[in-house]
C-alpha positions in Angstrom: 35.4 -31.3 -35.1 32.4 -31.8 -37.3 32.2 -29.7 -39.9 28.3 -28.4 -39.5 28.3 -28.3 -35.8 32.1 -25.4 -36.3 30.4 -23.7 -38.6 27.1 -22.9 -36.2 29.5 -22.1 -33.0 31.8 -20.1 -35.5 28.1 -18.3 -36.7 28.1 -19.9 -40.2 29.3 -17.0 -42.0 31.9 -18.0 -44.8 34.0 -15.6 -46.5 36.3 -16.0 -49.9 39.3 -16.3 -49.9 42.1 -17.4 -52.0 44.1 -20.0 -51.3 46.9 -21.9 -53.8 46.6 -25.9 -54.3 49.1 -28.2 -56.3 46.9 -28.4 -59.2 46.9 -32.3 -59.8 45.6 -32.4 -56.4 42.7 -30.2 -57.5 41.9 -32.1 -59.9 42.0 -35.8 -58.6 39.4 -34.2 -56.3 37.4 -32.9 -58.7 37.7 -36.4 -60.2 36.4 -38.2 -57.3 33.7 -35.9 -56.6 35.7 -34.2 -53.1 34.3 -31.0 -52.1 37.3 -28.5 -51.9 35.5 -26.3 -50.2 34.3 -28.9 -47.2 37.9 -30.6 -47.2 39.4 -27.2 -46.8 37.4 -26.1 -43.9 37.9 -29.5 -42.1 41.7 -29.2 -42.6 42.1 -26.1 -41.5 39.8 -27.0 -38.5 42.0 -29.8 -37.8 45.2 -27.5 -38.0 43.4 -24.8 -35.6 42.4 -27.1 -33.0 46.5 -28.8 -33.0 47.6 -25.2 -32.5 45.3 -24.6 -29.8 46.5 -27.8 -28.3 50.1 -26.4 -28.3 49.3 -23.0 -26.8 47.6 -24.6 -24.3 50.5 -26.9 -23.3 52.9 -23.7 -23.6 50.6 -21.8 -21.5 49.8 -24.6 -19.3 53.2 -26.2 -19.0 54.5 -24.4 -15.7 51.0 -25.9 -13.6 51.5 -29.1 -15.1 55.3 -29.9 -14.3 54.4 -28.9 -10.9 51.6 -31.2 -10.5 53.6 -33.8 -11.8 56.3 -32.8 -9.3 54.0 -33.0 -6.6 53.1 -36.3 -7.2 56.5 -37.6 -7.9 57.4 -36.5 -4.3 54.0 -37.0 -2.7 52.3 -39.6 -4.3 48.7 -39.7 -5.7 46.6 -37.8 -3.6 43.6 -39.7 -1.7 45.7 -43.0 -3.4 44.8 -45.0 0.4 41.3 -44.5 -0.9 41.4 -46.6 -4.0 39.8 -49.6 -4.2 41.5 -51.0 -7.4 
């Protein structure tokens, strides 16, 4: 997700928080001129959306085995239609 476009559908507001880094990492950052801040957000954006991802498929699950079990047994539905 882009980092500008989550932070306007989140509402922008940022609050500070503390959060512990292996310090050579921290610096090799600073070194190269990485915005903690920035890379932060976007990894825990990326982390969020996974565990979204695995909800969904938990909560999802039962509706998809039976799909796939319905077409397993019936076939792809309107599959005399296709043209490829």
């Amino acid at each position: 997700m882009n980092y500008e476009r989550s932070r306007r559908q989140l509402g922008g507001k940022r609050i500070a928080t503390n959060v512990s880094l292996e310090s050579a990492l921290v610096t090799e950052a600073r070194k190269l001129g990485v915005n903690i801040s920035k890379a932060s957000m976007e990894g825990l954006e990326k982390a969020v959306s996974q565990a979204r991802a695995v909800q969904w498929l938990e909560q999802n699950r039962s509706a998809l085995e039976s799909s796939n079990a319905y077409v397993e047994a019936n076939g792809l539905p309107l599959h005399a239609m296709r043209q490829f």
